[in-house]
N, C-alpha and C positions, 0 to 999 in steps of 0.2 A: 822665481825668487824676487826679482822685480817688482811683482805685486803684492806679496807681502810686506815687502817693505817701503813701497808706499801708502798704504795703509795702516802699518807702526806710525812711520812718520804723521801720517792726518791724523790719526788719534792720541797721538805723542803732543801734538802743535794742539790741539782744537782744547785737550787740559791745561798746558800753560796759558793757552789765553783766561783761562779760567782762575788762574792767581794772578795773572799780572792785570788783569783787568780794575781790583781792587787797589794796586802798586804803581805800573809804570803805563801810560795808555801808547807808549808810541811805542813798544812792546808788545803789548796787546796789537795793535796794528800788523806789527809785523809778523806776529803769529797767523792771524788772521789772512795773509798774503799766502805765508807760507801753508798754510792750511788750503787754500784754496788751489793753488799750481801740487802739490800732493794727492790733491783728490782729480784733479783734472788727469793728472799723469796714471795714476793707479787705475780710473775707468778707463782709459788709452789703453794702458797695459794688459789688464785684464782679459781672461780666459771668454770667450764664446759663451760659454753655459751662464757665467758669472753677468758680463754685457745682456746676455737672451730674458735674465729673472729683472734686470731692472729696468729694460724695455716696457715690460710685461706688466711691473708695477707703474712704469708713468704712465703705461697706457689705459690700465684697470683704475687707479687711481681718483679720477674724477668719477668713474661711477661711484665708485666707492664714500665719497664727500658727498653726493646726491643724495644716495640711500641713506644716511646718517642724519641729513638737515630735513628731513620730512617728520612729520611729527605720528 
């Protein structure tokens, strides 16, 4: 349950930055904080299988930008 809801919250946080950015910036800031300690806590949290697929993609990742910039 834990993880899902730090993941509401990074997705909750990561769209307020997205009005307050045009309104308040030290709002936006702090969304941005909060965004950042949500996402660190939720990959902490997070299930094995969930941790295992995004190993998987940092790890593929750079092939993956290689095969793209060749022409």
């Amino acid at each position: 349950m834990g993880f899902i809801t730090a993941v509401i919250v990074t997705v909750t946080s990561a769209l307020l930055y997205e009005h307050f950015q045009r309104t308040s910036m030290e709002i936006a800031v702090g969304c941005v904080v909060v965004t950042l300690i949500s996402l660190t806590v939720a990959i902490v949290i997070a299930p094995w299988q969930i941790q295992g697929l995004l190993l998987l993609g940092v790890l593929l990742s750079p092939a993956l930008v290689k095969s793209d910039s060749l022409p």
